[in-house]
Chimera marker file (.cmm) of the C-alpha trace (Angstrom):
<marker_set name="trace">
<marker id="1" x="-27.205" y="-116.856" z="-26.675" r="1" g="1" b="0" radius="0.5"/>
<marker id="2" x="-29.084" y="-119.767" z="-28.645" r="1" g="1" b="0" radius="0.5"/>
<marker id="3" x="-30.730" y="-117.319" z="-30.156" r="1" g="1" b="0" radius="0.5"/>
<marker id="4" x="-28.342" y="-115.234" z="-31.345" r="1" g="1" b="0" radius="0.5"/>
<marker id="5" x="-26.777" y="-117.962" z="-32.562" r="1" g="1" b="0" radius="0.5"/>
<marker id="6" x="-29.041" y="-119.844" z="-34.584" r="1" g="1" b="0" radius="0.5"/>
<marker id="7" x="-29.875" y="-115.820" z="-36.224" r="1" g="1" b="0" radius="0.5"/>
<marker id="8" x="-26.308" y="-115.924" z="-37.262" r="1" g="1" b="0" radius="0.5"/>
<marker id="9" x="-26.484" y="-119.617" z="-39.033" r="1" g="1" b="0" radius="0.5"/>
<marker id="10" x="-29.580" y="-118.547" z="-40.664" r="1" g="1" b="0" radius="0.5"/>
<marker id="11" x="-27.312" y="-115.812" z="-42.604" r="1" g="1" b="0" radius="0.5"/>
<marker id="12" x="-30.556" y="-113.889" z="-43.909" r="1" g="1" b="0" radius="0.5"/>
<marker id="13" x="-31.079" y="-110.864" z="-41.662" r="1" g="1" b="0" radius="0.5"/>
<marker id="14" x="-32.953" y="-109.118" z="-43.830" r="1" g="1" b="0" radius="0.5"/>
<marker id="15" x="-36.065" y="-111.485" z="-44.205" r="1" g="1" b="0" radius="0.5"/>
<marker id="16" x="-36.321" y="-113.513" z="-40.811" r="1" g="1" b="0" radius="0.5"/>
<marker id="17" x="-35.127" y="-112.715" z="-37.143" r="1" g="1" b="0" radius="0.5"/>
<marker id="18" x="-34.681" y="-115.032" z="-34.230" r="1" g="1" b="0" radius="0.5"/>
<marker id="19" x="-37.391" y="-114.436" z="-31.046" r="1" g="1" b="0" radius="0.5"/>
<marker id="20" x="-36.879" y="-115.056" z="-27.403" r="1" g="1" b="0" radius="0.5"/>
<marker id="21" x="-40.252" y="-115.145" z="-25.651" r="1" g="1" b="0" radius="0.5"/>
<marker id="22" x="-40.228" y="-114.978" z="-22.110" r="1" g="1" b="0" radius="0.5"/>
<marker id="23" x="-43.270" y="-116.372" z="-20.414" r="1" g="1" b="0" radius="0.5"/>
<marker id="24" x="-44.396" y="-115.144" z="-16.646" r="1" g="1" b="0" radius="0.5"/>
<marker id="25" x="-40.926" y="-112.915" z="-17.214" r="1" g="1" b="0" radius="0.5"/>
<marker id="26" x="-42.495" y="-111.074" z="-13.937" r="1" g="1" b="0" radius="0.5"/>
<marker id="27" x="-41.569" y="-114.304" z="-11.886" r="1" g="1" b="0" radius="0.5"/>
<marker id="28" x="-38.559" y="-113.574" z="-12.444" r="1" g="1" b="0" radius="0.5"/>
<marker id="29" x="-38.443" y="-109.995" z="-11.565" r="1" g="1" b="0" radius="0.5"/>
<marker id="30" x="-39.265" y="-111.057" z="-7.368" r="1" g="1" b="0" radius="0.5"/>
<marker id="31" x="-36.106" y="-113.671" z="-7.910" r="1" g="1" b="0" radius="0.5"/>
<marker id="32" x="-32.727" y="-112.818" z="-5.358" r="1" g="1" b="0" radius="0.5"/>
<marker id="33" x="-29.561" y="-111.821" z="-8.376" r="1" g="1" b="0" radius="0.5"/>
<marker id="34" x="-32.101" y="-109.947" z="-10.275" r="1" g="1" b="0" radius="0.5"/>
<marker id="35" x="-31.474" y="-112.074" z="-13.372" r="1" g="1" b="0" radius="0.5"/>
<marker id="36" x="-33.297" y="-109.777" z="-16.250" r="1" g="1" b="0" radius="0.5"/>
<marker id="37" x="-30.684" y="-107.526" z="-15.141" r="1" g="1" b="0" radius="0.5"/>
<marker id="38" x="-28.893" y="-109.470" z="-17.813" r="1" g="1" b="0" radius="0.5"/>
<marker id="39" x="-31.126" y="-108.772" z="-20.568" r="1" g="1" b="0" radius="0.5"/>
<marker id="40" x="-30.525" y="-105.081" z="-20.700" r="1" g="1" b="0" radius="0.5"/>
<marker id="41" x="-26.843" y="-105.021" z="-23.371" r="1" g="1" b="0" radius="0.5"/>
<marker id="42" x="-30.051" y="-106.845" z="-25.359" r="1" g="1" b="0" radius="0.5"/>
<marker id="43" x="-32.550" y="-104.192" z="-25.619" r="1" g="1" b="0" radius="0.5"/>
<marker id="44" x="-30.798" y="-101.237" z="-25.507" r="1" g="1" b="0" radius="0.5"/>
<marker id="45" x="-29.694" y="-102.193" z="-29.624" r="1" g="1" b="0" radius="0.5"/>
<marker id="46" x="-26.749" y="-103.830" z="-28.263" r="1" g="1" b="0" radius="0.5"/>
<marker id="47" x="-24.423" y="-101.909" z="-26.264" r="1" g="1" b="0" radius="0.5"/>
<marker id="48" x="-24.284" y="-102.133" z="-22.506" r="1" g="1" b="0" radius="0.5"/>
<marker id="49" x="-25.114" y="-98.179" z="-22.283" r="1" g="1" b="0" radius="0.5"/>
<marker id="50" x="-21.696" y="-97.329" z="-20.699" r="1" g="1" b="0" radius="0.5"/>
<marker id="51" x="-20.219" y="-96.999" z="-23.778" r="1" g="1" b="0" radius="0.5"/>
<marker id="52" x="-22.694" y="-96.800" z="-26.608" r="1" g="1" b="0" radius="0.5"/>
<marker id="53" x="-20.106" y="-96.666" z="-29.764" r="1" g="1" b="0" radius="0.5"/>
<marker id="54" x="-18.747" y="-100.089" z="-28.571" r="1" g="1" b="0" radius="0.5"/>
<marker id="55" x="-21.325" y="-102.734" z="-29.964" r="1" g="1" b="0" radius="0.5"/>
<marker id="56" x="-21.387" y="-105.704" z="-27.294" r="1" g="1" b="0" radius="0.5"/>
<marker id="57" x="-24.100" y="-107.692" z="-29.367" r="1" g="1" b="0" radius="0.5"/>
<marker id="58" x="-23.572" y="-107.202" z="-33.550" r="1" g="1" b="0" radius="0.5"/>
<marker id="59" x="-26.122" y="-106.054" z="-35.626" r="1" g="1" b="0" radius="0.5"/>
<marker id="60" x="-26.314" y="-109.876" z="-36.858" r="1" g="1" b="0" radius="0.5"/>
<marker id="61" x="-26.672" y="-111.621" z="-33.696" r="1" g="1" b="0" radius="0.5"/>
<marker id="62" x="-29.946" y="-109.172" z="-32.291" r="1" g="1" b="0" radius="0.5"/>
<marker id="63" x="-32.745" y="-110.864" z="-31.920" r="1" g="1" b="0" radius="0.5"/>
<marker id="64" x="-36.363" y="-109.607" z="-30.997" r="1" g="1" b="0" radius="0.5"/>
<marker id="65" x="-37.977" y="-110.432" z="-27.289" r="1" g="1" b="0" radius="0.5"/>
<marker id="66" x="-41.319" y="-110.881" z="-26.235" r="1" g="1" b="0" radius="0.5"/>
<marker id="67" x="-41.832" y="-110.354" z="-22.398" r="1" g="1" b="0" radius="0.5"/>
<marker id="68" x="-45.179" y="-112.230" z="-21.206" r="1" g="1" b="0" radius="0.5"/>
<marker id="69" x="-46.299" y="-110.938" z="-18.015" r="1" g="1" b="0" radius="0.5"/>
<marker id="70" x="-49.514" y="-110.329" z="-15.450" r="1" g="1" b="0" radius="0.5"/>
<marker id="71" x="-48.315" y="-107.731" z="-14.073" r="1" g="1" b="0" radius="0.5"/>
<marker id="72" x="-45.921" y="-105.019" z="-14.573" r="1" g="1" b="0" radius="0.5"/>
<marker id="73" x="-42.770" y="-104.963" z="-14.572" r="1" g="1" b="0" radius="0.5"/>
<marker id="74" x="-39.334" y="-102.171" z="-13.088" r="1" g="1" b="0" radius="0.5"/>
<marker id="75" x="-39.440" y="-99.144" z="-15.212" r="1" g="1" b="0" radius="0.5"/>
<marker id="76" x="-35.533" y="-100.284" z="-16.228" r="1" g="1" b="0" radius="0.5"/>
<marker id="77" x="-37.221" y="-102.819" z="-18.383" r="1" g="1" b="0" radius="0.5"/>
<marker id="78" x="-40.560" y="-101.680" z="-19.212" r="1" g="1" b="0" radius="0.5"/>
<marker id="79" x="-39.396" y="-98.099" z="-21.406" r="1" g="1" b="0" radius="0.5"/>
<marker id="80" x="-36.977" y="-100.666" z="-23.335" r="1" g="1" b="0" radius="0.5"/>
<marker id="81" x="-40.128" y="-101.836" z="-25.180" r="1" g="1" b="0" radius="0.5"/>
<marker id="82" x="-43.660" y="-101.932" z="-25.737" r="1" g="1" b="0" radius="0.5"/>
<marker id="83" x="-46.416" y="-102.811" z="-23.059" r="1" g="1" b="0" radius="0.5"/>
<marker id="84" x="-49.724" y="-103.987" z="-23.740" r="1" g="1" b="0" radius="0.5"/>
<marker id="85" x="-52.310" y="-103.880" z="-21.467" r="1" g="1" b="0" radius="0.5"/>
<marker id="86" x="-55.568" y="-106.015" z="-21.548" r="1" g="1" b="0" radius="0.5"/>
<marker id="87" x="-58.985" y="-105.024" z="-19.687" r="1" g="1" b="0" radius="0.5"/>
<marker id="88" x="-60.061" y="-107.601" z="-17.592" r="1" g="1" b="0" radius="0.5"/>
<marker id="89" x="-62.377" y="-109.433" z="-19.680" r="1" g="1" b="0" radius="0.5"/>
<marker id="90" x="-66.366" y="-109.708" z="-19.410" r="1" g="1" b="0" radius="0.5"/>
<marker id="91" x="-68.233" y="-112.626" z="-18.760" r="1" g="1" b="0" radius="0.5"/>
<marker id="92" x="-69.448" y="-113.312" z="-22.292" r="1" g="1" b="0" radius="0.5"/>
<marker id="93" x="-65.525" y="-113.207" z="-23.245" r="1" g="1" b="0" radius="0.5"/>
<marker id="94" x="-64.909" y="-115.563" z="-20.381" r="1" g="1" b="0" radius="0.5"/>
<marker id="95" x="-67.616" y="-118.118" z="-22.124" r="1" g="1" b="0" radius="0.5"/>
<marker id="96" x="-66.339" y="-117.681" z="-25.372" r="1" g="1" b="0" radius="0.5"/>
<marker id="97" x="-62.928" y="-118.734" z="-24.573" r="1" g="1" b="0" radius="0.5"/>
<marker id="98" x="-63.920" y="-121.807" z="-21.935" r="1" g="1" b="0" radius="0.5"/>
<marker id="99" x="-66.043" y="-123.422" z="-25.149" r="1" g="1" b="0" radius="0.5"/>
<marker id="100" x="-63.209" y="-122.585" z="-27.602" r="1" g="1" b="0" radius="0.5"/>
<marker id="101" x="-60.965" y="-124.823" z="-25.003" r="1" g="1" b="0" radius="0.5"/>
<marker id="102" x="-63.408" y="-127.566" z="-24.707" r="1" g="1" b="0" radius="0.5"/>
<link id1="1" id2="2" r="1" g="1" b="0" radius="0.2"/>
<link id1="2" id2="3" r="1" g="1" b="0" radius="0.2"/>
<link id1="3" id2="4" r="1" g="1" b="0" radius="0.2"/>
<link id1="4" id2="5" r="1" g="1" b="0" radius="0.2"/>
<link id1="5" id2="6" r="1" g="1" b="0" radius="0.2"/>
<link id1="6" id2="7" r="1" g="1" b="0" radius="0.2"/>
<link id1="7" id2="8" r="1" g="1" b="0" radius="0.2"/>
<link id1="8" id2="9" r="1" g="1" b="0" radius="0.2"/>
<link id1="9" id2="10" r="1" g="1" b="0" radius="0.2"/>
<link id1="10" id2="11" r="1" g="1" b="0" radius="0.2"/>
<link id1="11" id2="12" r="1" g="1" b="0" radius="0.2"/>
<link id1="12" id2="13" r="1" g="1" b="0" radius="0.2"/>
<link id1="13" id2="14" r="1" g="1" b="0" radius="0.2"/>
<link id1="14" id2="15" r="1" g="1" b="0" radius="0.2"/>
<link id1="15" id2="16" r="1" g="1" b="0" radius="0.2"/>
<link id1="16" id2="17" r="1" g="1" b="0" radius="0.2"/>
<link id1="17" id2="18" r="1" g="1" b="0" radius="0.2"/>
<link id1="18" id2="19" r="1" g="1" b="0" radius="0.2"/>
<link id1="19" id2="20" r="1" g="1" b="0" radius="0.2"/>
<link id1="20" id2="21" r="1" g="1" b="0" radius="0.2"/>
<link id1="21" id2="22" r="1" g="1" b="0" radius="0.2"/>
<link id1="22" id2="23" r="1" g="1" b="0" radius="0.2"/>
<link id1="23" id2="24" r="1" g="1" b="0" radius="0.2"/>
<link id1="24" id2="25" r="1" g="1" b="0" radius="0.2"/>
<link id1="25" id2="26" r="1" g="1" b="0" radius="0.2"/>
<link id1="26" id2="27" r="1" g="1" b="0" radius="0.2"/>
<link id1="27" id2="28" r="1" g="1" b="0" radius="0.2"/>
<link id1="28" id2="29" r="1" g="1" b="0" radius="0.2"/>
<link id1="29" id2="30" r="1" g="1" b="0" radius="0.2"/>
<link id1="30" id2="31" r="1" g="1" b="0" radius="0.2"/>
<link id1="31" id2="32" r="1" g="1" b="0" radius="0.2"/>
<link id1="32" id2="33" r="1" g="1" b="0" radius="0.2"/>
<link id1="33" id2="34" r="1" g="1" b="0" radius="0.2"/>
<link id1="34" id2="35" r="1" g="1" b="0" radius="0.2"/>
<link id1="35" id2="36" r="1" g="1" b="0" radius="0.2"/>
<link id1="36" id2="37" r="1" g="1" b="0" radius="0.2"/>
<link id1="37" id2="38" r="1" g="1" b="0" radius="0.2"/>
<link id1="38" id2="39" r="1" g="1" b="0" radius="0.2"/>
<link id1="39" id2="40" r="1" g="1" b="0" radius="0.2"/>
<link id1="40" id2="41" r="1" g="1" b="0" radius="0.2"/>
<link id1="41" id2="42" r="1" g="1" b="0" radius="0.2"/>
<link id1="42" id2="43" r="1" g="1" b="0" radius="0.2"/>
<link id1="43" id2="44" r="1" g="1" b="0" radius="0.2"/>
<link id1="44" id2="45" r="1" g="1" b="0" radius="0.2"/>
<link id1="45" id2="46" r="1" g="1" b="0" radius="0.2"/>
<link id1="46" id2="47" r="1" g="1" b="0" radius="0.2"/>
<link id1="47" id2="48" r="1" g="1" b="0" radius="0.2"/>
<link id1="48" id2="49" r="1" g="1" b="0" radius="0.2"/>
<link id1="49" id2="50" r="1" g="1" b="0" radius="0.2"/>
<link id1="50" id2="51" r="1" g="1" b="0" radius="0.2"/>
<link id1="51" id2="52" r="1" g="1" b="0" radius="0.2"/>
<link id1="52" id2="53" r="1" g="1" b="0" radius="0.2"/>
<link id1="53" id2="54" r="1" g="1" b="0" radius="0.2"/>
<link id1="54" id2="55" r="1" g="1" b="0" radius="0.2"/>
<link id1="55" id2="56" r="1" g="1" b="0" radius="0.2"/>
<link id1="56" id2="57" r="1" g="1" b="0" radius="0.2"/>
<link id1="57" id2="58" r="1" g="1" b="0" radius="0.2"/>
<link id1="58" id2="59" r="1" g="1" b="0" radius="0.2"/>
<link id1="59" id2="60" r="1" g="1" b="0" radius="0.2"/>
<link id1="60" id2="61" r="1" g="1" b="0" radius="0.2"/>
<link id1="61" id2="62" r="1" g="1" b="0" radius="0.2"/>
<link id1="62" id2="63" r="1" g="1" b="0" radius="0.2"/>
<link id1="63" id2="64" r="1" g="1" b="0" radius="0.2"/>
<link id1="64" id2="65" r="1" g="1" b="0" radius="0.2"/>
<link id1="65" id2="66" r="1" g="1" b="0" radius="0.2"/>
<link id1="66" id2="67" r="1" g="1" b="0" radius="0.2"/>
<link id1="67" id2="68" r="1" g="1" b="0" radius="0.2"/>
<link id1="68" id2="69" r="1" g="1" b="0" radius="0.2"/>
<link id1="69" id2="70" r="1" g="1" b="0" radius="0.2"/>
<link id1="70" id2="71" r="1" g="1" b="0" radius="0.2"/>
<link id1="71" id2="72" r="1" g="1" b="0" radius="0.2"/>
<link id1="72" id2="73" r="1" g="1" b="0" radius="0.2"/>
<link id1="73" id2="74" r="1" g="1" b="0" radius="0.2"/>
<link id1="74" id2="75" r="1" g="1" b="0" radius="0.2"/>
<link id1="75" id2="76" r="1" g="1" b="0" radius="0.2"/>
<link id1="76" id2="77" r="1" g="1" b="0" radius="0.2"/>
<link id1="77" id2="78" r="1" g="1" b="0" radius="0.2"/>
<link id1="78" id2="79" r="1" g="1" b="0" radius="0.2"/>
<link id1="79" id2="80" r="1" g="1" b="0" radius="0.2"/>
<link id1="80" id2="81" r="1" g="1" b="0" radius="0.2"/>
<link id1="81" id2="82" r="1" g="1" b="0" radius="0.2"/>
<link id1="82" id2="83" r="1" g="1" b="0" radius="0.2"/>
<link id1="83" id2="84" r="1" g="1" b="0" radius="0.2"/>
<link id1="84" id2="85" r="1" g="1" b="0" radius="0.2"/>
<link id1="85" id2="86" r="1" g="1" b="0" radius="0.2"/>
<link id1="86" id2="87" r="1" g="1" b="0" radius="0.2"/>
<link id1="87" id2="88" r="1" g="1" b="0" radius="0.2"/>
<link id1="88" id2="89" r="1" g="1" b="0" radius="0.2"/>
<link id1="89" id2="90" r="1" g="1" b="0" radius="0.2"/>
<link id1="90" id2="91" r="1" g="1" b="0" radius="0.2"/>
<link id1="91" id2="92" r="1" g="1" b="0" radius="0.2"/>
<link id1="92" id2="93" r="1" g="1" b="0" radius="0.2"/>
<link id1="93" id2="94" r="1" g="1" b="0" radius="0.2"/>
<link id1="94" id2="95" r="1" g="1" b="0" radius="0.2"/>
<link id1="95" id2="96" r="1" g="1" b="0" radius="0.2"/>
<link id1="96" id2="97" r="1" g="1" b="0" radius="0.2"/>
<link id1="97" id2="98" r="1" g="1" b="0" radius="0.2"/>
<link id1="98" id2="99" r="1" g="1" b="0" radius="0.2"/>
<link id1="99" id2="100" r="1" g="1" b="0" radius="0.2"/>
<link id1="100" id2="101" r="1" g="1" b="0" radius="0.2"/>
<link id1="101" id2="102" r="1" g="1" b="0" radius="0.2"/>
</marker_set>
């Protein structure tokens, strides 16, 4: 709701967009309450599904989400959006990142 707040202060919705990001978001799909379960009026463009004329979130106060997760997560949330998938990286990756840290 910050979010979608501080996208409606900005008043320019046609050149900048407010972004959640959601780190280890697959924490949180283990948790008792199911809590994403919340998330879904947000990325199904805004309506709740039940009645999909009736806009619970306006076009103004969308804003984009970014899900960070190591593993996958329900199908309920995963065909809402986009999933990338990594190969488990090789050894020479594995150096080159270690010496980019240090």
């Amino acid at each position: 709701e910050e979010a979608m707040k501080f996208q409606v202060a900005q008043g320019d919705f046609n050149n900048s967009v407010s972004v959640v990001v959601l780190e280890e978001i697959g924490l949180a799909e283990d948790t008792p309450g199911l809590p994403l379960k919340v998330l879904h009026p947000y990325l199904e463009d805004g309506t709740a599904g039940t009645k999909p004329d009736e806009q619970d979130v306006k076009p103004e106060e969308r804003v984009a989400f970014i899900g960070i997760s190591n593993w996958a997560l329900d199908p309920a949330k995963m065909n809402r959006g986009i999933m990338v998938i990594r190969c488990p990286p090789v050894q020479e990756e594995l150096l080159q990142s270690a010496f980019g840290i240090a």
